[in-house]
SEBA-175915 format. One record per residue: residue in one letter; x, y, z of N, C-alpha, C, O in turn. Coordinates in Angstrom, 2 decimals. Layout:
SEBA-175915
- A  X  Y  Z  X  Y  Z  X  Y  Z  X  Y  Z .
...
END
This chain:
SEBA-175915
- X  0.84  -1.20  0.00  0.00  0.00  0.00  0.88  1.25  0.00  1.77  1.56  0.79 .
- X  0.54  1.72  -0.80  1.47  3.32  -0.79  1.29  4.29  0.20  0.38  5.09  0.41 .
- X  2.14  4.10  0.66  2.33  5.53  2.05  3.14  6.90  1.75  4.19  6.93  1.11 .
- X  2.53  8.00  2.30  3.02  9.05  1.45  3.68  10.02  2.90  2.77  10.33  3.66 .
- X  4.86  10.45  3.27  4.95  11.39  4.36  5.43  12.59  3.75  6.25  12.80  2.85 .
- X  4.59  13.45  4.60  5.61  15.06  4.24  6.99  15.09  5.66  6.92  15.01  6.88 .
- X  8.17  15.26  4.66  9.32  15.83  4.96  9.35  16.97  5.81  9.44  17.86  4.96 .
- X  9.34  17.47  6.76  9.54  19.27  6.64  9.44  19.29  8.43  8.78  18.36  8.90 .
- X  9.98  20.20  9.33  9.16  20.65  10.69  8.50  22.35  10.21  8.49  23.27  11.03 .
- X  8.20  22.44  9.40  6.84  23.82  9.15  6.12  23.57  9.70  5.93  22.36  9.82 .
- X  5.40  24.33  10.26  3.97  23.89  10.50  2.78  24.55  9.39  1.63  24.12  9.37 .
- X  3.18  25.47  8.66  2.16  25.74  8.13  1.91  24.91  6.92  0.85  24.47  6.48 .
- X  3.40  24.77  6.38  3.45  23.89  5.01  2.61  21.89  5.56  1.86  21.25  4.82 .
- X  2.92  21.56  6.51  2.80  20.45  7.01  1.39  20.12  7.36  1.01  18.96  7.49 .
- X  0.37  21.50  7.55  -0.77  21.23  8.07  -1.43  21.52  7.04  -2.59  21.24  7.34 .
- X  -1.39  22.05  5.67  -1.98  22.42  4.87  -2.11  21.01  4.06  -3.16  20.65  3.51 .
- X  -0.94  20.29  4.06  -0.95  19.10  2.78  -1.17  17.63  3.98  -1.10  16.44  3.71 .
- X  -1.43  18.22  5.14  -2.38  16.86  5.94  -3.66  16.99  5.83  -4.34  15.98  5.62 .
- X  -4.19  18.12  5.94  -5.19  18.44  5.49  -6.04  17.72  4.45  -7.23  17.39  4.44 .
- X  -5.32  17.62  3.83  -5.43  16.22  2.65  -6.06  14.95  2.88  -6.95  14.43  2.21 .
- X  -5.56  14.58  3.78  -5.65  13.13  3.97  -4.77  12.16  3.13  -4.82  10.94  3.25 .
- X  -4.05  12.75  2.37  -3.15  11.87  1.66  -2.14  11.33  2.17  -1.53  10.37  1.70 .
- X  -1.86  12.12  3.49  -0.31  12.02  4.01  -0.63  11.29  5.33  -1.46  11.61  6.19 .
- X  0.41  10.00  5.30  0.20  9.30  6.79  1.09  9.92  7.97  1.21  9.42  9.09 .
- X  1.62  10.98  7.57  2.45  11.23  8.68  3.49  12.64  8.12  3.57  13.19  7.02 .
- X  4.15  12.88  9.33  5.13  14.34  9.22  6.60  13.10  9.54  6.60  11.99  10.09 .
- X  7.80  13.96  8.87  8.99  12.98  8.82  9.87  14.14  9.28  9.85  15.14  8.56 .
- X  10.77  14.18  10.52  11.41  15.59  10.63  12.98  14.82  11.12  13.04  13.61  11.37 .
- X  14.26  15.80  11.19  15.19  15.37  11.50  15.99  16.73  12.22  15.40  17.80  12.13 .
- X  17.05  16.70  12.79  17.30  17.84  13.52  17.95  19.21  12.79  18.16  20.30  13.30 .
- X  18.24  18.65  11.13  18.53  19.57  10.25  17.35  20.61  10.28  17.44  21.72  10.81 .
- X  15.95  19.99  9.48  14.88  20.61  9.32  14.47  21.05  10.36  13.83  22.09  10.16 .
- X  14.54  20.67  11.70  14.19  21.55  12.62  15.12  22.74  13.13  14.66  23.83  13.47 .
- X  16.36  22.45  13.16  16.83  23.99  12.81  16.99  24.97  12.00  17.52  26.06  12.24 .
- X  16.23  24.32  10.41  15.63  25.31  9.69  14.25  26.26  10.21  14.18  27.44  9.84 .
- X  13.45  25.81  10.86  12.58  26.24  11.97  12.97  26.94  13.06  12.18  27.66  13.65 .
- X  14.24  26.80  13.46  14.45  27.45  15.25  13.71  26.79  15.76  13.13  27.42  16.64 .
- X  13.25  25.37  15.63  13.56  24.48  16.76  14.43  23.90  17.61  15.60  23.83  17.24 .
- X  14.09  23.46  18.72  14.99  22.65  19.78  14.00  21.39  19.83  12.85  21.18  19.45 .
- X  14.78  20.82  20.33  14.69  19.30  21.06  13.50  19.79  21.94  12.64  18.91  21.93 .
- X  13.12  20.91  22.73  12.25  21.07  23.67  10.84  21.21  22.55  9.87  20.96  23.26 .
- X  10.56  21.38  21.73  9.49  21.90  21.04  8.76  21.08  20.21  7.73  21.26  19.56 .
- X  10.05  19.39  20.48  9.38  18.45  19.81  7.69  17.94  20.37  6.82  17.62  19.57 .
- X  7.51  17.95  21.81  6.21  17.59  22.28  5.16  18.69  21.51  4.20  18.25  20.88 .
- X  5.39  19.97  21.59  4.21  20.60  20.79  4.23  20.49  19.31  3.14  20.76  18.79 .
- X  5.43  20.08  18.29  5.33  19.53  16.74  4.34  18.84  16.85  3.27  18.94  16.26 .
- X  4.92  17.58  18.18  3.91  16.13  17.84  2.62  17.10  17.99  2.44  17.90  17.07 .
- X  2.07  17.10  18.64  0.89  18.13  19.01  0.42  18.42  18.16  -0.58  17.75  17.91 .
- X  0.74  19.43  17.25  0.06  19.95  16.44  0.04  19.07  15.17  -0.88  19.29  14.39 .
- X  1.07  17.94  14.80  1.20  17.10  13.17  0.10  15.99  13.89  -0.72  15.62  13.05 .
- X  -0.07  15.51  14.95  -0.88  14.37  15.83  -3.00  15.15  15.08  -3.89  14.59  14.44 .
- X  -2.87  16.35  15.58  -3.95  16.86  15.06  -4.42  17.35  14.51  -5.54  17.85  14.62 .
- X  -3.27  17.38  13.24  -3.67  17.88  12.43  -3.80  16.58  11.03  -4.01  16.75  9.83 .
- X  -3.58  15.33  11.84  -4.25  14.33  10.97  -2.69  13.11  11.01  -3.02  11.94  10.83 .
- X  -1.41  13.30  11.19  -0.37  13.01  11.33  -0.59  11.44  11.75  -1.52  11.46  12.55 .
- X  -0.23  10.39  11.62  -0.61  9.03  12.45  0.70  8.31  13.08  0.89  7.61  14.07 .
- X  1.50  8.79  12.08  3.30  8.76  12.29  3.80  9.94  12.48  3.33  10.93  11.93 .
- X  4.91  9.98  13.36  5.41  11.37  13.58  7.24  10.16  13.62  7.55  9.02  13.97 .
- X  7.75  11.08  13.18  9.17  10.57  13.27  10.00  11.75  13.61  9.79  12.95  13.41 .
- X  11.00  11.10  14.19  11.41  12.22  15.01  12.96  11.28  15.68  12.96  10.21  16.30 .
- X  14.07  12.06  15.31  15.43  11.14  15.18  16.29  11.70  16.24  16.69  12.85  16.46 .
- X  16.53  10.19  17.05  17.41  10.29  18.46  18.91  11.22  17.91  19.26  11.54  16.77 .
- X  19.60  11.46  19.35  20.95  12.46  19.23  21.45  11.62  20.24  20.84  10.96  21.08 .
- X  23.26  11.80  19.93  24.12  10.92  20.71  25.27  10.46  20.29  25.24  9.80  19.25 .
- X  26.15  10.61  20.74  27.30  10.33  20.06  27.49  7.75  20.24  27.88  7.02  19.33 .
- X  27.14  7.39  21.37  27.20  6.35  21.37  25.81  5.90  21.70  24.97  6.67  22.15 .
- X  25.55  4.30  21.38  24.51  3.72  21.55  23.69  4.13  23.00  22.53  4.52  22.85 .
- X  24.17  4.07  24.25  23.98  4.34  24.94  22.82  5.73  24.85  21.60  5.63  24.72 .
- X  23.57  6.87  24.96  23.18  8.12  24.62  21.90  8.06  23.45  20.76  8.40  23.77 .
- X  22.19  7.66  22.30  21.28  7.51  21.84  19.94  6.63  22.15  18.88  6.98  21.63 .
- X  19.99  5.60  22.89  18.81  4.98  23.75  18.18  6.08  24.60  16.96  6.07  24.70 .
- X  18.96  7.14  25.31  18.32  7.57  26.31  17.65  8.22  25.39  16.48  7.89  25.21 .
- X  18.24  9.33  24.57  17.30  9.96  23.86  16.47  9.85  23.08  16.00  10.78  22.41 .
- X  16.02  8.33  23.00  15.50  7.82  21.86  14.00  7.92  23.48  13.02  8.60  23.16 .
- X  13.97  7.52  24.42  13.39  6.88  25.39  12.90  8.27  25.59  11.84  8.28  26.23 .
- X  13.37  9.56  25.23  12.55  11.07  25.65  11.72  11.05  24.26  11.26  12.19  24.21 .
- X  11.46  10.66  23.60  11.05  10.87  22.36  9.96  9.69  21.94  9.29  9.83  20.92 .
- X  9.85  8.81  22.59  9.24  7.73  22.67  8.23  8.32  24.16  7.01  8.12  24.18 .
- X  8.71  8.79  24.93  7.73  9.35  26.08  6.86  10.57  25.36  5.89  10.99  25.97 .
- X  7.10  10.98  24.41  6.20  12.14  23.84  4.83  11.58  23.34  3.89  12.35  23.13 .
- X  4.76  10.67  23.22  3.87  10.35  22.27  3.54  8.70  21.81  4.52  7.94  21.75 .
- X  2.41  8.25  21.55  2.13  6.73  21.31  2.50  6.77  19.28  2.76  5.83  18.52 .
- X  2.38  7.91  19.07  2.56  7.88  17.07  3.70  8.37  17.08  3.76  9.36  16.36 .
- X  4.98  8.01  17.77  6.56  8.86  17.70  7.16  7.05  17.11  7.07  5.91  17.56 .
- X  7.88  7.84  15.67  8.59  6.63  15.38  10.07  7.13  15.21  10.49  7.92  14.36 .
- X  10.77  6.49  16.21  12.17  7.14  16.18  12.93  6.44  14.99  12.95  5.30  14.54 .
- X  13.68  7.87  14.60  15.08  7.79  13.23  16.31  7.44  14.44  16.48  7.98  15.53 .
- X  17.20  6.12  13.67  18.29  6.45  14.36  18.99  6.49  12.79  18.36  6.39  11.74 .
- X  20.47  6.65  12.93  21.39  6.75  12.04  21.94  5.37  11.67  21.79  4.44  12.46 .
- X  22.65  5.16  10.32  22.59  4.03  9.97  24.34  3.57  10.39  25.03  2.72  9.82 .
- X  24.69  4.37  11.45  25.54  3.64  12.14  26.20  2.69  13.07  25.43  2.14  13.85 .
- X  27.17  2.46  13.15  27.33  1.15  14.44  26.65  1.56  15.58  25.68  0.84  15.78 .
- X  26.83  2.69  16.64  25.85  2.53  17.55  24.38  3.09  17.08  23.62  3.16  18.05 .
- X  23.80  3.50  15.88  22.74  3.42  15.75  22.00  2.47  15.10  20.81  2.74  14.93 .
- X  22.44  1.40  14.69  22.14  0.18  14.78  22.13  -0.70  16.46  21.18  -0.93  17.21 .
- X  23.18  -0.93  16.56  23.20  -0.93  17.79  22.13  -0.62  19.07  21.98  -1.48  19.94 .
- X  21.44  0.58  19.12  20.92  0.98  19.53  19.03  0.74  18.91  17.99  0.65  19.56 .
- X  19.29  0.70  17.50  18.02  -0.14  16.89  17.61  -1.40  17.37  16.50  -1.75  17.77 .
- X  18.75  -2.11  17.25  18.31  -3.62  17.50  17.53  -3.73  19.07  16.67  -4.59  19.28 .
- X  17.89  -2.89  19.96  17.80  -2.95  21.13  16.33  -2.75  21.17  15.53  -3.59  21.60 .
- X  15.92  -1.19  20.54  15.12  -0.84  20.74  13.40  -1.68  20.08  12.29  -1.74  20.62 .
- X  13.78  -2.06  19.11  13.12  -3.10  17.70  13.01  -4.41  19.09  12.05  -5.13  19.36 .
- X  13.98  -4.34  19.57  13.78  -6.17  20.95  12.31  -5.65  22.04  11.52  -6.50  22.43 .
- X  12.18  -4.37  22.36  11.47  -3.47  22.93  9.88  -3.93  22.56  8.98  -4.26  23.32 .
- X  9.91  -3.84  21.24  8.49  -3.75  20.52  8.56  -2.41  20.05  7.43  -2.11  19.67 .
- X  9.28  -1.57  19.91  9.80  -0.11  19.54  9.58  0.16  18.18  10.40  -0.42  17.47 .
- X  8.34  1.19  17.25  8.78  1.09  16.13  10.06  2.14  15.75  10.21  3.25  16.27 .
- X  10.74  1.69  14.97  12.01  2.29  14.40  12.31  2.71  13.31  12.08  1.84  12.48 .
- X  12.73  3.61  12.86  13.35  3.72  11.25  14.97  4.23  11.45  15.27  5.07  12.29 .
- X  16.03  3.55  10.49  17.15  3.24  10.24  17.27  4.81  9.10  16.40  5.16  8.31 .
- X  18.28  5.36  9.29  17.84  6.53  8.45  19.54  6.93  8.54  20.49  6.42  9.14 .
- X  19.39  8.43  7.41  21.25  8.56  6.60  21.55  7.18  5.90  22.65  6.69  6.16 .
- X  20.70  6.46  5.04  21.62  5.31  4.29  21.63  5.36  3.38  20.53  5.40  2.82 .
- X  23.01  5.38  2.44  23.56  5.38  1.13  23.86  4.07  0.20  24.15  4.12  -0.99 .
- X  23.79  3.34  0.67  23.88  2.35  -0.56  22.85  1.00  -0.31  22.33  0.79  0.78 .
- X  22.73  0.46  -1.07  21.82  -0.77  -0.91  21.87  -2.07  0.16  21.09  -2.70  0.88 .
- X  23.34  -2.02  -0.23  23.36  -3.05  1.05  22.89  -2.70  2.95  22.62  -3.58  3.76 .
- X  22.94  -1.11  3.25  22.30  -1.59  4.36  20.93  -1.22  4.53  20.33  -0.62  5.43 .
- X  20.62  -1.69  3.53  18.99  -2.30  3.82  18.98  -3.50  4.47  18.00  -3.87  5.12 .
- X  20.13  -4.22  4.34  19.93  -5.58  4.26  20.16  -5.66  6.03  19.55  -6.36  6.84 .
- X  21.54  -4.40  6.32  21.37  -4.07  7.72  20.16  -3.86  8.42  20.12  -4.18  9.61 .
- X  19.20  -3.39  7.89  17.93  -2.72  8.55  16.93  -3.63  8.76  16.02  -3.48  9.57 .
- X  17.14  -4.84  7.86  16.10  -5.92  7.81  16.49  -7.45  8.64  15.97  -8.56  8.76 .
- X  17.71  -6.73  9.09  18.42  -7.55  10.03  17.97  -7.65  11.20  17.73  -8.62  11.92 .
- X  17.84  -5.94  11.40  17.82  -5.51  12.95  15.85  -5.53  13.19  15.16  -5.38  14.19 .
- X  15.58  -5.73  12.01  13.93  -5.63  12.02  13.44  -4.46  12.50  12.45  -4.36  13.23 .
- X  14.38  -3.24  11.94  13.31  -2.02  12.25  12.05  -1.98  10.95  11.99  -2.79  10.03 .
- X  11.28  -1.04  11.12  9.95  -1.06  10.49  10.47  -0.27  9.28  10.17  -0.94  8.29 .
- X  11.14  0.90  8.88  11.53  1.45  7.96  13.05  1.39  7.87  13.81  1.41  8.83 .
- X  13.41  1.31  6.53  14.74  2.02  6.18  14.83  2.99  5.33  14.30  2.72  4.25 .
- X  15.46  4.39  5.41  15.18  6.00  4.29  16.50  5.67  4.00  17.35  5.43  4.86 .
- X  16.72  5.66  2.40  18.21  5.81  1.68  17.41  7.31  1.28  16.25  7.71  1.16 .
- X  18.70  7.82  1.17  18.87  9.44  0.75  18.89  9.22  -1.05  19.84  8.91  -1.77 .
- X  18.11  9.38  -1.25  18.00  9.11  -3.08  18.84  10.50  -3.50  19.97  10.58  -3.96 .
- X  18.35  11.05  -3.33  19.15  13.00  -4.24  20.00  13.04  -3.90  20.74  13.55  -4.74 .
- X  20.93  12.54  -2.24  21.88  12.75  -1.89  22.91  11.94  -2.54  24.02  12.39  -2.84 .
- X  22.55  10.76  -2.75  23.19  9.64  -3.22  23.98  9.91  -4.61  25.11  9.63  -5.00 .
- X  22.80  10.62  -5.21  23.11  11.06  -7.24  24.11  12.23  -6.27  24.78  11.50  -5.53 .
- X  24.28  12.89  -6.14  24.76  13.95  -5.68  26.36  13.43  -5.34  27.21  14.18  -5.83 .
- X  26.74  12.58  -4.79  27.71  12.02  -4.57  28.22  11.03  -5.38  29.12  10.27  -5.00 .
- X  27.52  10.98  -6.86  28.14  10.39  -8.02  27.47  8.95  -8.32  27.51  8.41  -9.43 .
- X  26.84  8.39  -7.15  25.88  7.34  -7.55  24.35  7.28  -8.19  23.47  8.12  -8.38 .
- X  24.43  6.25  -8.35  22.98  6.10  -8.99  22.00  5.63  -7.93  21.75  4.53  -7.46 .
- X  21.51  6.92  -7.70  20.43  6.67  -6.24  19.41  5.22  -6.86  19.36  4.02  -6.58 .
- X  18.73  6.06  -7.78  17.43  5.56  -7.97  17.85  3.87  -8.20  17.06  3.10  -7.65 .
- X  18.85  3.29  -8.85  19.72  2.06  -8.58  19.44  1.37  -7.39  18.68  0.41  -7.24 .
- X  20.18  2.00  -6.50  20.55  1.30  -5.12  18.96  1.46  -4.43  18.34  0.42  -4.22 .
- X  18.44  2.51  -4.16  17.09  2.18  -4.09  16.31  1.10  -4.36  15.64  0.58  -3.46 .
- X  16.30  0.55  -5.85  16.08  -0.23  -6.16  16.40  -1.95  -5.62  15.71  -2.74  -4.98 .
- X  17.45  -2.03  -6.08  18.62  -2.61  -5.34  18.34  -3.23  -4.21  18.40  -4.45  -4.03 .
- X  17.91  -2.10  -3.13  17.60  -2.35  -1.64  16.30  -2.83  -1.16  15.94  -3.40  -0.13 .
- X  15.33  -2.18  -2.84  13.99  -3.00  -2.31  13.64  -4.41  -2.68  12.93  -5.21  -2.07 .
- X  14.49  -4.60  -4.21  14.89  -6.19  -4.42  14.98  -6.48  -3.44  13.99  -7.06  -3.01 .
- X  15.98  -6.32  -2.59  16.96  -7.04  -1.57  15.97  -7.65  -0.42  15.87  -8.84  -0.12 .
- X  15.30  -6.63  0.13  14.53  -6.96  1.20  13.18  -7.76  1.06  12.72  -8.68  1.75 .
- X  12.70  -7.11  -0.08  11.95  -7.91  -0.26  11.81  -9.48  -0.74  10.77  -10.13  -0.75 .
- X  13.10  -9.90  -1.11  13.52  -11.21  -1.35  13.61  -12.13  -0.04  13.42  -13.34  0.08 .
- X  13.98  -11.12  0.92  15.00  -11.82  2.30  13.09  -12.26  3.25  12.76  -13.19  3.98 .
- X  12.38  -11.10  2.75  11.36  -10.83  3.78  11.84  -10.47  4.94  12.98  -10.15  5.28 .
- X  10.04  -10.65  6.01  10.55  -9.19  7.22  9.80  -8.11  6.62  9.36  -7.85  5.50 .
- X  9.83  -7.46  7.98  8.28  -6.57  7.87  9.24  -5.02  7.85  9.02  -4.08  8.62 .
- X  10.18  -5.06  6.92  10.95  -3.40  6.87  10.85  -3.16  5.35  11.07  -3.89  4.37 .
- X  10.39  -1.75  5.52  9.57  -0.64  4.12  10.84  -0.07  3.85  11.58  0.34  4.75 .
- X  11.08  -0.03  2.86  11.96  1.53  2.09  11.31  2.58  2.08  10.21  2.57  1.54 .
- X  11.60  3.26  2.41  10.68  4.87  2.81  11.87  5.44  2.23  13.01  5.30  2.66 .
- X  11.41  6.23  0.97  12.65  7.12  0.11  12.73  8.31  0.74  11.70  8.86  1.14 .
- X  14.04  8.90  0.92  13.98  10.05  1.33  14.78  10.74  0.45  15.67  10.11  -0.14 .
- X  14.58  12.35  0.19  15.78  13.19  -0.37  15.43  12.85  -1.80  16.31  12.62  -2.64 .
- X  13.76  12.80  -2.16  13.09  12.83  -3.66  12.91  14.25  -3.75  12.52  15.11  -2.96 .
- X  13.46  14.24  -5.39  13.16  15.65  -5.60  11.98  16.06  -6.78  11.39  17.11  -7.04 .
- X  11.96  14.95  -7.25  10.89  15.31  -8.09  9.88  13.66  -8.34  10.13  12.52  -7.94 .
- X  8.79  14.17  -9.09  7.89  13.19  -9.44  7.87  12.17  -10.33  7.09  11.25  -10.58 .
- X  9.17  12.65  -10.85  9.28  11.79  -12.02  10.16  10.16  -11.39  10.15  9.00  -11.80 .
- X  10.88  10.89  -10.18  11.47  10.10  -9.95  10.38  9.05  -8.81  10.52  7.83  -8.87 .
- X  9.58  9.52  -8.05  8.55  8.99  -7.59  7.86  7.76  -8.71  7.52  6.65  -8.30 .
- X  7.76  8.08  -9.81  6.47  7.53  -10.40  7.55  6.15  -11.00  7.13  5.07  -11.42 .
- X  9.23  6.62  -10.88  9.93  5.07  -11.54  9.89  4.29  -10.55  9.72  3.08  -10.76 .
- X  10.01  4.76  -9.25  10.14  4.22  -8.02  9.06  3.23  -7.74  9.16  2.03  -7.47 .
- X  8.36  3.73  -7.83  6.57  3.40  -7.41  6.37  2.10  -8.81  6.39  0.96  -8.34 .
- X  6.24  2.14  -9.90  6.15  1.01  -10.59  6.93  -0.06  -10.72  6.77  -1.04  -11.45 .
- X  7.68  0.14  -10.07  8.55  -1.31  -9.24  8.71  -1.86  -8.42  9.51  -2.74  -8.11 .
- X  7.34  -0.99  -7.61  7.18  -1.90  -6.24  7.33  -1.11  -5.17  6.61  -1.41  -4.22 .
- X  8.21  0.04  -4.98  8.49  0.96  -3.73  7.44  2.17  -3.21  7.14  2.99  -4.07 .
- X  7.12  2.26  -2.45  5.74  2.32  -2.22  6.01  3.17  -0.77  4.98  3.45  -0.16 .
- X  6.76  3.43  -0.40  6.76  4.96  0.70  7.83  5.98  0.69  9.05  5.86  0.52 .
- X  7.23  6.81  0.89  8.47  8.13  0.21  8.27  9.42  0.93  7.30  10.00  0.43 .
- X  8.81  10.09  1.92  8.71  11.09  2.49  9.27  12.28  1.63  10.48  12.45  1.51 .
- X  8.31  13.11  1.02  8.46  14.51  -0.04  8.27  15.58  0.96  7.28  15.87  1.62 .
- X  9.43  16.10  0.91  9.45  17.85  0.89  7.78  18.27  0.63  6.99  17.70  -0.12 .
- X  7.55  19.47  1.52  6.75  20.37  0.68  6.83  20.74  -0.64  5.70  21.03  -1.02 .
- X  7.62  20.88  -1.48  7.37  22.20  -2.89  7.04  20.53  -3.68  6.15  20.50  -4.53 .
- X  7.82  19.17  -3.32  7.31  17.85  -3.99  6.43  17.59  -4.30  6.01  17.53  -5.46 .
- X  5.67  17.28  -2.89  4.05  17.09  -2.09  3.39  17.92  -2.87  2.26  17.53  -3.19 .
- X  3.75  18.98  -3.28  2.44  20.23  -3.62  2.55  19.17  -5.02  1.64  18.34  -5.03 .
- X  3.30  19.12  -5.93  3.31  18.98  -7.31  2.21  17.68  -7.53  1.75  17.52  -8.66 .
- X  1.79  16.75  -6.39  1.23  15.74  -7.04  -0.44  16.83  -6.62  -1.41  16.21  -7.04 .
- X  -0.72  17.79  -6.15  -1.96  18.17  -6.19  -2.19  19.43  -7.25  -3.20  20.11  -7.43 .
- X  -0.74  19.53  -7.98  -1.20  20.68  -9.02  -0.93  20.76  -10.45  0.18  21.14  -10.84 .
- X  -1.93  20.43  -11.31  -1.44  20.43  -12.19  -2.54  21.05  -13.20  -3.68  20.59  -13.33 .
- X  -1.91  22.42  -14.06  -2.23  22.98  -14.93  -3.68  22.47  -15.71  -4.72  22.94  -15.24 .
- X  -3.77  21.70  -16.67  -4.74  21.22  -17.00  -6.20  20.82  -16.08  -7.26  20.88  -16.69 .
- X  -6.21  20.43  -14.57  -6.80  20.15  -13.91  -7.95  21.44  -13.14  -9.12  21.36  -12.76 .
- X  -6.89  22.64  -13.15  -7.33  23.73  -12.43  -8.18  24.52  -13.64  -9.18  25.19  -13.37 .
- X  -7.58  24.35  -15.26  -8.65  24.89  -16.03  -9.64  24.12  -16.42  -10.63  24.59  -16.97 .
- X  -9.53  23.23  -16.25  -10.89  22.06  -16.23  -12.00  22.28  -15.20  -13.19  22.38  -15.48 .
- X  -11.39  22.36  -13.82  -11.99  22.93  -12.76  -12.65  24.40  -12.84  -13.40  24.95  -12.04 .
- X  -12.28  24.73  -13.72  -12.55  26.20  -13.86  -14.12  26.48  -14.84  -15.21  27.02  -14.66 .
- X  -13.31  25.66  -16.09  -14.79  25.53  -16.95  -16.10  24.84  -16.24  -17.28  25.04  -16.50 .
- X  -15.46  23.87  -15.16  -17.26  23.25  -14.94  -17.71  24.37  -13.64  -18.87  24.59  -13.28 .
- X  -16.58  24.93  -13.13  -17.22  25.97  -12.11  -17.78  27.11  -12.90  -18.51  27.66  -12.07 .
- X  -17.88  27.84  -14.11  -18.01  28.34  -14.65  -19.82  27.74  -15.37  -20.79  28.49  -15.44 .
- X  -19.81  26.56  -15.71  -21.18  26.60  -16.75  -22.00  25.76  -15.46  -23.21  25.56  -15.53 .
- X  -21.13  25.29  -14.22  -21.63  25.26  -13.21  -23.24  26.22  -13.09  -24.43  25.92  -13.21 .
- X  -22.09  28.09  -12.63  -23.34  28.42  -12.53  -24.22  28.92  -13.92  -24.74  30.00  -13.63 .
- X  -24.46  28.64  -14.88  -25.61  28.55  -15.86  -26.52  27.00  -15.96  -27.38  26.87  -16.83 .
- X  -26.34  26.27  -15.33  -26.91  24.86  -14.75  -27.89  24.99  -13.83  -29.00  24.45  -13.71 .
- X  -26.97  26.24  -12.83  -27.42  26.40  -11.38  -29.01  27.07  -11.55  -29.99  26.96  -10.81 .
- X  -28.85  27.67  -12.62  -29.78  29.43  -12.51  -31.72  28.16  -12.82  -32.82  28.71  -12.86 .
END
């Protein structure tokens, strides 16, 4: 089933395209929230407001230099909320710190991963999601949309209940190769998200029947 998250800690951009109902959830990380002038303290009122404004997943990614550290903070972030699905990093202690948490009954997502094979990490540790950075990936000379691929072969061969959730899509085009091969969750940016609700032809179509609309009406 295709799951769709908006990317972003906005709140205005975030509540407008939940609004929708299209979107199962808000996807944030501590970059995007200091594009906001957020802190770590402001995560309980995000959840808050993405929780009611239709949000069912809220993700929201532990800090820490070792496993340890990152458990605790994974455990303040998990106290916020029953729809908080913690990001850890797709490193040794954030794996580490996955597996632990995944032993818990904890849902998890494995997140920062660049190449295909650690999906195979992620489906190891049985967290619920793994996000490869698709744009980041081309960006660094690989073939995202590849290893993407690659990674959803992979897992889905091995089985186990872990999603590829694309992250770092920049456009639709690349969504729609993704999606007919099977990959099926993808956290979009706002300016992304907007593009699958706008399109030229649709709004003057909309226009003409609102238009002879009212000569129907009279």
């Amino acid at each position: 089933m295709l799951r769709l998250y908006i990317d972003t800690a906005d709140r205005d951009a975030a509540e407008r395209l939940l609004a929708t109902g299209l979107f199962c959830g808000l996807t944030t990380n501590p970059t995007l929230l200091h594009r906001q002038s957020l802190r770590f303290a402001d995560l309980p009122r995000l959840y808050g407001w993405a929780t009611a404004a239709g949000a069912r997943e809220v993700f929201l990614q532990a800090w820490g230099h070792g496993s340890d550290d990152l458990l605790r903070s994974a455990q303040r972030l998990q106290d916020i909320g029953p729809d908080v699905v913690v990001k850890l990093p797709a490193s040794t202690p954030g794996v580490t710190a996955a597996t632990r948490l995944v032993g818990d009954g904890h849902p998890v997502l494995l997140t920062a991963v660049y190449n295909a094979a650690q999906g195979l990490v992620a489906a190891a540790a049985g967290v619920r999601y793994v996000a490869p950075y698709l744009g980041r990936m081309s960006d660094a000379g690989r073939d995202g949309t590849a290893e993407v691929l690659a990674m959803h072969r992979a897992i889905t061969a091995v089985g186990g209940g872990t999603r590829v959730l694309v992250a770092s899509v920049r456009d639709l085009d690349t969504v729609m190769t993704l999606a007919q091969r099977g990959v099926s969750c993808f956290a979009l940016a706002p300016a992304v998200a907007e593009q699958l609700l706008h399109e030229p032809l649709t709004a003057e179509a909309v226009e003409v029947f609102e238009a002879d609309a009212q000569h129907v009406a009279r």
